[in-house]
NUFILO-604591 format. One record per residue (C-alpha): x, y, z. Coordinates in steps of 0.02 Angstrom, whole numbers. Last residue first. Layout:
<r><px>X</px><py>Y</py><pz>Z</pz></r>
...
//
This chain:
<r><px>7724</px><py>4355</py><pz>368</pz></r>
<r><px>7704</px><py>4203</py><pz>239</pz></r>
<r><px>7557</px><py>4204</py><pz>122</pz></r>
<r><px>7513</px><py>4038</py><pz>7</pz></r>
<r><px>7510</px><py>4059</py><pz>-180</pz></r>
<r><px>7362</px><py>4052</py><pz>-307</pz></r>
<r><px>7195</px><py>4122</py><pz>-323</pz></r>
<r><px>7086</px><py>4005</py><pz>-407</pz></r>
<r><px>7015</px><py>3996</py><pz>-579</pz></r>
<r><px>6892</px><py>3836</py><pz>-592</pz></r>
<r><px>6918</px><py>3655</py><pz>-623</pz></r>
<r><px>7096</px><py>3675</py><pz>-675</pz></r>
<r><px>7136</px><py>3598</py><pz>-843</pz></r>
<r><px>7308</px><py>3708</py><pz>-825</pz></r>
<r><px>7279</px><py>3847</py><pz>-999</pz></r>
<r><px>7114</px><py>3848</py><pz>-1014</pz></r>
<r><px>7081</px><py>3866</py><pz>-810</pz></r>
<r><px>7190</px><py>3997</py><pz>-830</pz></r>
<r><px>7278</px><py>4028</py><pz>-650</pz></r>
<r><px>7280</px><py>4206</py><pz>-575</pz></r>
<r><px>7137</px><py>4215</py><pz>-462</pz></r>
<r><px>7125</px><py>4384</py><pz>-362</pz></r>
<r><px>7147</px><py>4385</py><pz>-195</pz></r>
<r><px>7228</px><py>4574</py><pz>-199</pz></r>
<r><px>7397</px><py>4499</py><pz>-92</pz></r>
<r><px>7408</px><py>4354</py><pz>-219</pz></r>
<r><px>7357</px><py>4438</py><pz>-395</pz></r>
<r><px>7528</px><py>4567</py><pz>-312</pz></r>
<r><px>7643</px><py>4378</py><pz>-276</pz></r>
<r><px>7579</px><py>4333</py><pz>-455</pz></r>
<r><px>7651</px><py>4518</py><pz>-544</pz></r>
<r><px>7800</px><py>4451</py><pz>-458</pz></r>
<r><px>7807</px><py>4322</py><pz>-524</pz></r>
<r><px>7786</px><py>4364</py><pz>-695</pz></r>
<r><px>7935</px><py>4490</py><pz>-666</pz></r>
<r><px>8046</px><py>4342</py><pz>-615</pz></r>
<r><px>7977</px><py>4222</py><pz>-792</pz></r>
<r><px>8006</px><py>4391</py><pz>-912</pz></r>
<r><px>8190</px><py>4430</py><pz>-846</pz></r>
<r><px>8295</px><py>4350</py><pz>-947</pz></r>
<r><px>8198</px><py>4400</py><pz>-1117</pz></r>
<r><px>8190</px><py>4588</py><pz>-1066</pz></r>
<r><px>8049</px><py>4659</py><pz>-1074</pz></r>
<r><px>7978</px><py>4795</py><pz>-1210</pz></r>
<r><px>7888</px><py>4725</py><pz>-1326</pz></r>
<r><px>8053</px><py>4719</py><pz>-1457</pz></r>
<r><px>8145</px><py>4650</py><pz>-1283</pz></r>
<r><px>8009</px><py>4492</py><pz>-1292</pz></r>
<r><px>8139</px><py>4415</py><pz>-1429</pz></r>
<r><px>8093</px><py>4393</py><pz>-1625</pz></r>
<r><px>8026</px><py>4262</py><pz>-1729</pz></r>
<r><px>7907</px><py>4327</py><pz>-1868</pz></r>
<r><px>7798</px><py>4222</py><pz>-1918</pz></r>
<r><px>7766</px><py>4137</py><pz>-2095</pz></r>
<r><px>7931</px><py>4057</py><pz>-2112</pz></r>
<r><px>7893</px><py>3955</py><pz>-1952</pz></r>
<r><px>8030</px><py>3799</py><pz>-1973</pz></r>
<r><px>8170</px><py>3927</py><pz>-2041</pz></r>
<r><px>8120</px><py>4046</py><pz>-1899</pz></r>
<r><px>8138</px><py>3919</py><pz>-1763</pz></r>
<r><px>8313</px><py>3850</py><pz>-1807</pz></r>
<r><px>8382</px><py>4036</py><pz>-1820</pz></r>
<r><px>8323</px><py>4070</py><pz>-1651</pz></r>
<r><px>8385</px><py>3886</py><pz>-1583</pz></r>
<r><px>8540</px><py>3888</py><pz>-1678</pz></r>
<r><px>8556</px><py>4084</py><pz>-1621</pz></r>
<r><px>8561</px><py>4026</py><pz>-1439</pz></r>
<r><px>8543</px><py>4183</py><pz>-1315</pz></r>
<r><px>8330</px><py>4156</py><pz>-1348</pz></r>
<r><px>8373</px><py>3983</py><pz>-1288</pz></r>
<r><px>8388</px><py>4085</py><pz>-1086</pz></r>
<r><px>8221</px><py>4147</py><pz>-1075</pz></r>
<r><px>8115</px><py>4227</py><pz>-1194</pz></r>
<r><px>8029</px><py>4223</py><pz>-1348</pz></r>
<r><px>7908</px><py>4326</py><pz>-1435</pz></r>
<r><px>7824</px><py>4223</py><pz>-1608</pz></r>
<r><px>7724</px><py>4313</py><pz>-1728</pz></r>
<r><px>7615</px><py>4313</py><pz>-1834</pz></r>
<r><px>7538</px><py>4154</py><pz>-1768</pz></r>
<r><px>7454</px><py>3998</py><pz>-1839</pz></r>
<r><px>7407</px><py>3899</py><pz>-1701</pz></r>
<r><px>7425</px><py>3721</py><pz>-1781</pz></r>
<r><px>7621</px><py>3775</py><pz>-1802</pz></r>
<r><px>7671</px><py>3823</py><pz>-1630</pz></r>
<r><px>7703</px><py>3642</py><pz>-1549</pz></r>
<r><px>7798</px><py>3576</py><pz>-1692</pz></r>
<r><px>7863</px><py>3710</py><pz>-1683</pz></r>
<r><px>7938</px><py>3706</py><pz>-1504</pz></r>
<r><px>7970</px><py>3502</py><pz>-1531</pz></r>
<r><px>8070</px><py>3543</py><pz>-1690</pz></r>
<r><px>8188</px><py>3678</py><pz>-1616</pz></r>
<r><px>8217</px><py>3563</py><pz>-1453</pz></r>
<r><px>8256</px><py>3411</py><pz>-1522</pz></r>
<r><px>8360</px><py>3505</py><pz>-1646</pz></r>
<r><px>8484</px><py>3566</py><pz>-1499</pz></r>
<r><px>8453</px><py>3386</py><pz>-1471</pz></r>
<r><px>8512</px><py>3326</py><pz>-1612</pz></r>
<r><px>8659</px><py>3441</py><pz>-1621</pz></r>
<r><px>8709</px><py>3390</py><pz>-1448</pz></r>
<r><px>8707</px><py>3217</py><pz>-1505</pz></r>
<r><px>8831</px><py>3259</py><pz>-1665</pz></r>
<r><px>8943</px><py>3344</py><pz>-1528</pz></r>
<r><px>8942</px><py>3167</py><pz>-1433</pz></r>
<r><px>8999</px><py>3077</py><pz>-1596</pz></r>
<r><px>8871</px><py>2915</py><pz>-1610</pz></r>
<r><px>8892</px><py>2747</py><pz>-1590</pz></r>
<r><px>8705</px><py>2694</py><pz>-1559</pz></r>
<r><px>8694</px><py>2540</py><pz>-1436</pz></r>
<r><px>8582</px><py>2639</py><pz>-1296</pz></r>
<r><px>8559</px><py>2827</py><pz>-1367</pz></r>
<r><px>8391</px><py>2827</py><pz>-1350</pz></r>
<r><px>8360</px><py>2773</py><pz>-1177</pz></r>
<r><px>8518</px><py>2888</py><pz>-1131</pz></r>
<r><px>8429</px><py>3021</py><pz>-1166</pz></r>
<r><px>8305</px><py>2993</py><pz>-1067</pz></r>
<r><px>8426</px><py>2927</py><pz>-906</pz></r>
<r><px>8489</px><py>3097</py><pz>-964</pz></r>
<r><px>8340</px><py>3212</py><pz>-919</pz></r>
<r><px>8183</px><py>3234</py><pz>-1000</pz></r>
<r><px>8067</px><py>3165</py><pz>-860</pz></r>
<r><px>8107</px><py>3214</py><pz>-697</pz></r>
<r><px>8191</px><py>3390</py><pz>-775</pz></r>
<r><px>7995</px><py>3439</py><pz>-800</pz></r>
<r><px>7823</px><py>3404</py><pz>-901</pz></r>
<r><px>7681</px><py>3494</py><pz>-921</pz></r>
<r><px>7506</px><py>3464</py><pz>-1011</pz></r>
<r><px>7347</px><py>3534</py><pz>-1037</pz></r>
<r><px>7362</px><py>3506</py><pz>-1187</pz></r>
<r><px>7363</px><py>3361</py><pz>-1310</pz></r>
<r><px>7498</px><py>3199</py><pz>-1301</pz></r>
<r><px>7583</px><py>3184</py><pz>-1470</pz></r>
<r><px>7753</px><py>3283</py><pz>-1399</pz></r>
<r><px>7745</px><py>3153</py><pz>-1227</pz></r>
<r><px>7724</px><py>2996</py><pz>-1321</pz></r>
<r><px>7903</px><py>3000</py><pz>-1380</pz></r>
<r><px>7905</px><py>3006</py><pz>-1552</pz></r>
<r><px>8003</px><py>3169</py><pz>-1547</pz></r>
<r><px>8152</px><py>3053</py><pz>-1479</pz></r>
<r><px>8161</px><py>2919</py><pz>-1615</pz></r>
<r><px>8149</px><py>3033</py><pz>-1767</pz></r>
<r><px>8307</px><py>3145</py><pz>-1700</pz></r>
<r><px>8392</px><py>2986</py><pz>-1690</pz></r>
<r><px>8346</px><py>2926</py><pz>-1844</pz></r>
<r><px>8393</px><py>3092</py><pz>-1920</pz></r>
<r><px>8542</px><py>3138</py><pz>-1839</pz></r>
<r><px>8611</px><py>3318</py><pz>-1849</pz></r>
<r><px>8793</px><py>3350</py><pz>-1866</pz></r>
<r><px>8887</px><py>3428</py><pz>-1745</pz></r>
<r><px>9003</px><py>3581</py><pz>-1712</pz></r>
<r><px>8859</px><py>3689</py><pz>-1694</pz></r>
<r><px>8812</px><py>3588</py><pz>-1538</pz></r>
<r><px>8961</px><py>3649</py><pz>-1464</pz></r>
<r><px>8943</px><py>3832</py><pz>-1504</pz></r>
<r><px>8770</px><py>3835</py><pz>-1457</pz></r>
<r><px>8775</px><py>3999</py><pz>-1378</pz></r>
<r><px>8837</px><py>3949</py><pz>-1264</pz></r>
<r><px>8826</px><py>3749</py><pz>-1209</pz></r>
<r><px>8797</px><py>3736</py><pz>-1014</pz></r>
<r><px>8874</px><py>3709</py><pz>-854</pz></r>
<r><px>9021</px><py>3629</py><pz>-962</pz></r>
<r><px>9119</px><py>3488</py><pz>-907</pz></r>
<r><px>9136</px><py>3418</py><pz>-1102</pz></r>
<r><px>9035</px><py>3280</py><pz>-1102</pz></r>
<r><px>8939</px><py>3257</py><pz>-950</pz></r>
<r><px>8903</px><py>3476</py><pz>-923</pz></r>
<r><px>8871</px><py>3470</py><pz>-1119</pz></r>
<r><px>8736</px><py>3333</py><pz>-1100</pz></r>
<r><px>8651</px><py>3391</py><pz>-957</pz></r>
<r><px>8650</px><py>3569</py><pz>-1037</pz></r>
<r><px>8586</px><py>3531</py><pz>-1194</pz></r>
<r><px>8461</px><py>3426</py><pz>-1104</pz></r>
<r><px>8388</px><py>3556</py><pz>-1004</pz></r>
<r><px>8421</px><py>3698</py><pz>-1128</pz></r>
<r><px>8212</px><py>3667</py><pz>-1208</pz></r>
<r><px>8145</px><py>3515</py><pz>-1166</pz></r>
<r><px>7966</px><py>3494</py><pz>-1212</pz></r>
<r><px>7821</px><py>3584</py><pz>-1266</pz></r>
<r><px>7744</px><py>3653</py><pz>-1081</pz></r>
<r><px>7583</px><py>3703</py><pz>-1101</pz></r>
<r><px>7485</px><py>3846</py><pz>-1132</pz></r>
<r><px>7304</px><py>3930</py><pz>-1237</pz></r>
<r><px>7214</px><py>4077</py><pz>-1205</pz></r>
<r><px>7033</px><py>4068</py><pz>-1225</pz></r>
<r><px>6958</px><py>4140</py><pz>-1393</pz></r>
<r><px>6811</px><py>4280</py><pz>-1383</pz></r>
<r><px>6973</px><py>4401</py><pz>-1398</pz></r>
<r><px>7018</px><py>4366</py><pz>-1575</pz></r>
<r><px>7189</px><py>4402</py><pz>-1569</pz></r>
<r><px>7224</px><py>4235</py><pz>-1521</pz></r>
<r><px>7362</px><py>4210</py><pz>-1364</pz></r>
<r><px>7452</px><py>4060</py><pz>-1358</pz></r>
<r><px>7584</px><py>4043</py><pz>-1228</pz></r>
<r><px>7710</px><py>3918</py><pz>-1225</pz></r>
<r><px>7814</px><py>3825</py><pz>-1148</pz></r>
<r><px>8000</px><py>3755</py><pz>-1153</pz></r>
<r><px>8084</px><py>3664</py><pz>-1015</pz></r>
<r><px>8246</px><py>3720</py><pz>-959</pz></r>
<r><px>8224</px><py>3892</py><pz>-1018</pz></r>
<r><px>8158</px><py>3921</py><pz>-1194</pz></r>
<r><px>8003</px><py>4033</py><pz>-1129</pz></r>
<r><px>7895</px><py>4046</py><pz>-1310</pz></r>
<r><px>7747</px><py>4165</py><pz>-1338</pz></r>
<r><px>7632</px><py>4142</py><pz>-1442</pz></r>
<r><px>7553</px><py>4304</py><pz>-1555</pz></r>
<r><px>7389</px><py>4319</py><pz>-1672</pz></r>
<r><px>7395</px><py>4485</py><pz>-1733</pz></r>
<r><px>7280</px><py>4641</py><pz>-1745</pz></r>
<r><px>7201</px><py>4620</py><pz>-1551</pz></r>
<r><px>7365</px><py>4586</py><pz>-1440</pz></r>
<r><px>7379</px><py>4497</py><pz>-1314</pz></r>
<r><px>7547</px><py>4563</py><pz>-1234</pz></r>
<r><px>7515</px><py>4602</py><pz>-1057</pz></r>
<r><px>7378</px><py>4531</py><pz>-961</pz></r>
<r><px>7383</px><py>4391</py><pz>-1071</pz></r>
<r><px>7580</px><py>4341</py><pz>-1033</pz></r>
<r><px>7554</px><py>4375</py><pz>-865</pz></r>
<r><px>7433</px><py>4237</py><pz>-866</pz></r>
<r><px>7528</px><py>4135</py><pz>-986</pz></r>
<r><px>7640</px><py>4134</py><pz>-829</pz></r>
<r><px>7567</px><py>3993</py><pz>-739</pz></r>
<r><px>7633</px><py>3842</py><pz>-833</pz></r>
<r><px>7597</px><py>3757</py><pz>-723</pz></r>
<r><px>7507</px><py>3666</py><pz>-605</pz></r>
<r><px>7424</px><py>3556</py><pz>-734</pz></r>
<r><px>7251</px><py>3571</py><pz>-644</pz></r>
<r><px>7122</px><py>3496</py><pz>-557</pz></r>
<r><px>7084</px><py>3618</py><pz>-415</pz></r>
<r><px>7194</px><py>3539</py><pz>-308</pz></r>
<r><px>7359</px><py>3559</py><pz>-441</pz></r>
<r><px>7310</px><py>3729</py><pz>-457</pz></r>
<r><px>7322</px><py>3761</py><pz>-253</pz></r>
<r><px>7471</px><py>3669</py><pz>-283</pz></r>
<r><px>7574</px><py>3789</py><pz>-424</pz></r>
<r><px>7587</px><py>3933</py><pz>-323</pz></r>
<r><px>7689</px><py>3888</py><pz>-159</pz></r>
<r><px>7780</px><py>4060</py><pz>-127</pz></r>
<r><px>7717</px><py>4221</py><pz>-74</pz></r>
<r><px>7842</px><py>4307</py><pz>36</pz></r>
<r><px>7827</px><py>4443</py><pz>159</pz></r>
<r><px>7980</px><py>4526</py><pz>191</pz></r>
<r><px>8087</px><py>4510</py><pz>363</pz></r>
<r><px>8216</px><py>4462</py><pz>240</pz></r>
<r><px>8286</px><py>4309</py><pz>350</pz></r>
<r><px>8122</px><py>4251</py><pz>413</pz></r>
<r><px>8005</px><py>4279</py><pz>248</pz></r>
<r><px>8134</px><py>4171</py><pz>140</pz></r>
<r><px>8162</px><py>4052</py><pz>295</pz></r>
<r><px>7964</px><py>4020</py><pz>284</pz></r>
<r><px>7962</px><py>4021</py><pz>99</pz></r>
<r><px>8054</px><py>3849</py><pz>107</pz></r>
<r><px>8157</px><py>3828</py><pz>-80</pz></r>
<r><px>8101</px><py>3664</py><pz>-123</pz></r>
<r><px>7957</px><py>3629</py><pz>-262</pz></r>
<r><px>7845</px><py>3488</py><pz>-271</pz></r>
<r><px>7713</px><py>3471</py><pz>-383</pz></r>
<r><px>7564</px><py>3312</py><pz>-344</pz></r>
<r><px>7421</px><py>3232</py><pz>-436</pz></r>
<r><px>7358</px><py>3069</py><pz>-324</pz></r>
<r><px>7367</px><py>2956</py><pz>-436</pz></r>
<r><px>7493</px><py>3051</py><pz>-537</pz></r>
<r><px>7436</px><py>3166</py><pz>-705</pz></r>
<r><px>7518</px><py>3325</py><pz>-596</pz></r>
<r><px>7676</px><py>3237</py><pz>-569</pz></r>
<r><px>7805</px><py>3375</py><pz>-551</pz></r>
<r><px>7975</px><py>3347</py><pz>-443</pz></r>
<r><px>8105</px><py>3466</py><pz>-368</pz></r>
<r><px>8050</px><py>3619</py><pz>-436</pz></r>
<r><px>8145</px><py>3752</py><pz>-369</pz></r>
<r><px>8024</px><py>3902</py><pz>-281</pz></r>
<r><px>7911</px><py>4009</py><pz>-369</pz></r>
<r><px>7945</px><py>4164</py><pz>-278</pz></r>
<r><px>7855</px><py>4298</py><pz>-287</pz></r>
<r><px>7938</px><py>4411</py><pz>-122</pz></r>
<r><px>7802</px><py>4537</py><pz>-60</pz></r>
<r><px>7749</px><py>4729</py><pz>-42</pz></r>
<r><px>7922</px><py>4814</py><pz>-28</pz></r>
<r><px>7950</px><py>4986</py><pz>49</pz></r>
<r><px>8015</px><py>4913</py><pz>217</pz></r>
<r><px>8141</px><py>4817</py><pz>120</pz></r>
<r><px>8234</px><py>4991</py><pz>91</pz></r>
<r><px>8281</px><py>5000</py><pz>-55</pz></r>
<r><px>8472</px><py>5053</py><pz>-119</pz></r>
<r><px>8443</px><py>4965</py><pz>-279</pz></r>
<r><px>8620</px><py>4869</py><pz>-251</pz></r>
<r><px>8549</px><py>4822</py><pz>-88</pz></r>
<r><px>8390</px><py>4775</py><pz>-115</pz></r>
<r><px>8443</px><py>4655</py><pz>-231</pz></r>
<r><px>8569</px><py>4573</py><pz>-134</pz></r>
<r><px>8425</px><py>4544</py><pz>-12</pz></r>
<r><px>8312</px><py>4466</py><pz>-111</pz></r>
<r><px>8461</px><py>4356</py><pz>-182</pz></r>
<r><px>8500</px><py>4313</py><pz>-7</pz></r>
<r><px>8312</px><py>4257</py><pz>34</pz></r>
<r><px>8330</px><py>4144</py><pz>-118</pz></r>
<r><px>8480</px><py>4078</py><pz>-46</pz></r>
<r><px>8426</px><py>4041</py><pz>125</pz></r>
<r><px>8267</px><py>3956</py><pz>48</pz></r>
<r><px>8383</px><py>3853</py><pz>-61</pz></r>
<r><px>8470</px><py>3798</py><pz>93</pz></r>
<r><px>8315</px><py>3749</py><pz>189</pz></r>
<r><px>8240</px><py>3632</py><pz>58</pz></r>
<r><px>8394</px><py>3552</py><pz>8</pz></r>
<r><px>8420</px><py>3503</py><pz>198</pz></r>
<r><px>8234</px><py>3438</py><pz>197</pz></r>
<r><px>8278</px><py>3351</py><pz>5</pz></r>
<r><px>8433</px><py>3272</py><pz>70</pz></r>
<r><px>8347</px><py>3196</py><pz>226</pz></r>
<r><px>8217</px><py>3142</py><pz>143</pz></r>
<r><px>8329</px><py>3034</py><pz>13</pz></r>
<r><px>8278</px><py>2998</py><pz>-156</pz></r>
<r><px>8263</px><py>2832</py><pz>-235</pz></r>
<r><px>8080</px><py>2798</py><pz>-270</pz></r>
<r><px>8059</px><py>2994</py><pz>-367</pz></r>
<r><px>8202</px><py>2917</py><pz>-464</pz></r>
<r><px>8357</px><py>3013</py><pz>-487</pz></r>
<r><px>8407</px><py>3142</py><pz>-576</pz></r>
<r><px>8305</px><py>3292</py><pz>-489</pz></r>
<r><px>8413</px><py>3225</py><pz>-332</pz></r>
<r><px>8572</px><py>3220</py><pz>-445</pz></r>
<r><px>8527</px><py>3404</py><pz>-486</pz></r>
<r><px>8489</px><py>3470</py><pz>-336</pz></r>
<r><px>8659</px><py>3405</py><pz>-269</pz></r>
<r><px>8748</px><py>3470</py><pz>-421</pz></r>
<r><px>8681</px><py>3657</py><pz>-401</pz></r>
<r><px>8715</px><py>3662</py><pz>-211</pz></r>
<r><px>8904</px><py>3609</py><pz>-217</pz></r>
<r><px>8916</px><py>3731</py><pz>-354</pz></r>
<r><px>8862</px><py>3883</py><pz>-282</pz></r>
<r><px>8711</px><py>3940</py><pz>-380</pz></r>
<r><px>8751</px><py>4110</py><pz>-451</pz></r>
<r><px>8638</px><py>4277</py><pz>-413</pz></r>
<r><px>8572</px><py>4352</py><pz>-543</pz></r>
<r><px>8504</px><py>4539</py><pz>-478</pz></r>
<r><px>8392</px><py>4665</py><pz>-563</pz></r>
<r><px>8306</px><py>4826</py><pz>-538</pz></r>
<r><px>8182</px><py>4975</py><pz>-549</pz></r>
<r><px>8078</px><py>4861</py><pz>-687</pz></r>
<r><px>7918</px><py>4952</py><pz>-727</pz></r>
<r><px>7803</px><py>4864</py><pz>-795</pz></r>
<r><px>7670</px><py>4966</py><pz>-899</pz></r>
<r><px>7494</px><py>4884</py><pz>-905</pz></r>
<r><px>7432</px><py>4977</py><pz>-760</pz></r>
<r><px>7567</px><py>5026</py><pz>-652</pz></r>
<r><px>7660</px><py>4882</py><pz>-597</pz></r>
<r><px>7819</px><py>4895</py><pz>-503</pz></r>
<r><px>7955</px><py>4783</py><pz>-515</pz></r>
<r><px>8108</px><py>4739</py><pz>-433</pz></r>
<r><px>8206</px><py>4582</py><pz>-497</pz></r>
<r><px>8279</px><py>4432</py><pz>-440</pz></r>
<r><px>8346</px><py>4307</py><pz>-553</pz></r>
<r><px>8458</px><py>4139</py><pz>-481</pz></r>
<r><px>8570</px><py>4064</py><pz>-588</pz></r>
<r><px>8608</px><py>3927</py><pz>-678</pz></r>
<r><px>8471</px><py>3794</py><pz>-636</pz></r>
<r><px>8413</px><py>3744</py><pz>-805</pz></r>
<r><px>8239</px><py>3714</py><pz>-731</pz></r>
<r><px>8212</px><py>3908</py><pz>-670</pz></r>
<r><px>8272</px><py>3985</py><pz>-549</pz></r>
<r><px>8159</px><py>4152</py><pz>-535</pz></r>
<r><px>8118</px><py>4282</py><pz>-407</pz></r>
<r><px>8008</px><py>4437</py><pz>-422</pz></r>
<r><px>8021</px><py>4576</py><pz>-288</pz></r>
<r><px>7872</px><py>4688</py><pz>-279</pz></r>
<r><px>7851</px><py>4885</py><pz>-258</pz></r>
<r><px>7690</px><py>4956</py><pz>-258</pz></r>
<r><px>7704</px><py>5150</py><pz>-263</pz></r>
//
């Protein structure tokens, strides 16, 4: 038995996932799960650093940043552990991913950066940890992400139907994956997907994020507003591509909004429609059957309900009906990454990042 603990906090930074997973074959077995809160104090400082320009931050307050999200992954790993009863001796590796802090993978030179220092991870669990994924990537040429259209392949390509596969966290991605199997898999990060929702809802209304959509359901959609934002460059540009908080984040927003007396709920609307219309907009050339989603949107029925009246010919429908649940896909991902790790076998898609070449991703720490 080959245990491995997966760990995600994603870009909407509300909680952090950790789950234990085994692998056996194609069947993942999930032997337990964790979500363990940010504590406040934490949660706004990384966000006013993710905020701000790359020119203005502090190196001081990313080091410290650096350290204390390390300390709290490795908690997480450990609170895990302990409601599962496991005994960390029985564990292969930690996957973790790691907080992006900034991602500028079209830079001269290309760079990712994500906090959360495996070192302390490895240190305070006494586990080894495989953390650091997205730069060897980045090196070879690539996007640096999205990486899980990987895991994605190895488990839900299917050969009667063309499927994609949507993550609605912070950012959205996607996964395409053709039926025909002579066709490369295809990813790349669409857009926002909660991180403005919940930017705007935590400045207007002092709410970590909008449930549910009950806030933006109290709005009414803009149109010229709506217009103005999905003609930003960034939808129009082809894959590879990614994109991250340091780019769609209120100073964004705000760009658009300049001047315009508009309700705040109406706003919220518009971009809960942002985020609906950039994700099929996205999905339509590919012409899929059906459409698995996952992450924390799938929770919003205006953004479920949103997506199946703009892609009447596919069938929109969370990853639970394949057997995983929807909050735990990116976590068990990684740690079917931290496993390609310790068996040096190359988990990027070259067709997916732009990389060069497939590499095997992740640094060791012991």
């Amino acid at each position: 038995m080959r245990l491995f603990i997966g760990l995600m906090s994603g870009t909407s930074v509300d909680a952090i996932d950790a789950v234990l997973v085994e692998f056996v074959g194609a069947d993942v077995q999930v032997h337990a799960v964790h979500s363990q809160p940010w504590p406040p104090s934490l949660r706004e400082a990384l966000l006013n650093l993710s905020q701000h320009t790359r020119e203005q931050s502090i190196l001081h307050d990313i080091a410290i940043l650096d350290i204390r999200l390390g300390e709290l992954f490795a908690e997480a790993s450990l609170a895990l552990l302990e409601k599962s009863q496991t005994p960390r001796e029985q564990i292969c590796a930690i996957g973790s991913p790691g907080q992006t802090l900034y991602h500028h993978p079209d830079g001269t030179p290309p760079y990712t950066w994500q906090l959360g220092d495996p070192n302390v991870i490895a240190q305070i669990t006494g586990i080894p940890t495989v953390a650091d994924f997205r730069r060897r990537d980045v090196a070879a040429g690539g996007q640096g992400a999205p990486l899980v259209p990987a895991f994605h392949n190895a488990h839900w390509r299917s050969l009667d139907e063309n499927r994609v596969i949507v993550n609605i966290g912070g950012i959205a991605n996607i996964s395409v994956l053709p039926a025909d199997e002579n066709q490369a898999v295809i990813g790349f990060d669409t857009g926002p997907g909660n991180a403005l929702l919940d930017a705007h809802a935590y400045q207007q209304q002092h709410l970590s994020m909008d449930k549910q959509g009950a806030w933006a359901a109290t709005g009414q959609i803009q149109p010229s507003l709506l217009d103005a934002m999905l003609a930003d460059p960034y939808f129009a540009k082809p894959a590879p591509k990614t994109t991250g908080r340091d780019y769609f984040n209120l100073d964004w927003l705000s760009c658009h909004t300049l001047g315009l007396s508009l309700h705040a709920q109406d706003i919220q609307a518009t971009l809960c429609q942002l985020t609906i219309s950039s994700i099929a907009q996205a999905v339509l050339p590919y012409a899929p059957q059906r459409l698995l989603v996952c992450g924390g949107g799938v929770h919003n029925p205006l953004l479920m309900e949103g997506l199946a009246k703009l892609l009447p010919d596919c069938v929109v429908e969370s990853t639970a009906t394949v057997g995983i649940d929807p909050d735990l896909v990116e976590a068990i991902s990684f740690a079917w990454l931290a496993q390609r790790r310790l068996d040096k076998q190359p988990s990027n898609l070259p067709s997916v990042t732009g990389a060069r070449q497939a590499v095997v991703l992740g640094s060791l720490y012991i």
